[in-house]
N, C-alpha and C positions, 0 to 999 in steps of 0.2 A: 127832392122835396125836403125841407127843412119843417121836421117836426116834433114836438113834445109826446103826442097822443097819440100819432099811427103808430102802430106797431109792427106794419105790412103795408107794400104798398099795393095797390086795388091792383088785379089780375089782367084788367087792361092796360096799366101803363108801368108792367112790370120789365117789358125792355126798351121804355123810352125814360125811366127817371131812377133815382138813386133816393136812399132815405137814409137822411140825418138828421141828429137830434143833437147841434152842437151848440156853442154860447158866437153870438156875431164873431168876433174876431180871431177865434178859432175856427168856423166855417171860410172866414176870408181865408186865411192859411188853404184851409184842406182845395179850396179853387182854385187859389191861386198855383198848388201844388199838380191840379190836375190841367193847368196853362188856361185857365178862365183870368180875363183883367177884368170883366166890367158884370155886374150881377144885375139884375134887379128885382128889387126888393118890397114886398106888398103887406097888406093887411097891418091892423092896427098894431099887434102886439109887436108884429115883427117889425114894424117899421120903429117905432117906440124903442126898442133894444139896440136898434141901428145905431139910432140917434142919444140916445144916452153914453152908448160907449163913442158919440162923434166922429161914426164912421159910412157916413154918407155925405159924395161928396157933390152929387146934384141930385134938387127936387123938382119932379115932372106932377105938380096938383090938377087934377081935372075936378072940375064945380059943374055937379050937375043942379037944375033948376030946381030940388026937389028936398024937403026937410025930411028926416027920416027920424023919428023919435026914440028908434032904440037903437044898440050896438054898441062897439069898440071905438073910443074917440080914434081918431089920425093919432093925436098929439098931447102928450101926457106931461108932467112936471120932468124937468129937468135942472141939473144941480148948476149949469150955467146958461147963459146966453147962446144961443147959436149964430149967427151972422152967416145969411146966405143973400147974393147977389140977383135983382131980376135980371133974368136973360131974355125974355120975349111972353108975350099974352097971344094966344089965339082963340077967338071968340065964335062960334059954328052957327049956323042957322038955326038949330033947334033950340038956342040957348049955354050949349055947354062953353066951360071956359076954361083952357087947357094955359094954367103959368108955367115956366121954366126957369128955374133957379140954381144959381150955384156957390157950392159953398165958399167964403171967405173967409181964409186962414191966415 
């Protein structure tokens, strides 16, 4: 679990996960250290961090049918461009819409 605020993690999932409080590219390291190649990466702030230090290198967006008027945007100011490539749209019956994208470096 990559976190600012826990301090512990919950008593149930004390021997399926790990608690760190590191900055992106130093959590890549400590994964990469522990033989992880490929993470993935959720929520606003963290995703935001990701991408500021431009270290994401595909985007999986799913659009659900539905406005949500409060929370953490996806996607926050950033100090350049990012340039990511479509790789496929999948569109579901119930409305949802799942892009794949990847980054171009």
């Amino acid at each position: 679990m990559l976190s600012t605020s826990l301090k512990q993690i919950p008593g149930t999932l004390t021997e399926k996960a790990t608690l760190v409080a590191l900055k992106p590219a130093a959590l890549l390291n400590y994964l990469s250290d522990k033989g992880f190649s490929n993470i993935y990466v959720d929520g606003g702030k963290v995703i935001q961090s990701f991408l500021k230090e431009d270290l994401i290198d595909e985007l999986i967006i799913t659009k659900v049918p539905e406005l949500i008027g409060t929370g953490i945007p996806l996607f926050d100011h950033l100090e350049k461009d990012l340039r990511f490539e479509h790789i496929s749209t999948n569109i579901y019956p119930d409305g949802l819409v799942k892009s794949h994208y990847k980054r171009n470096r």
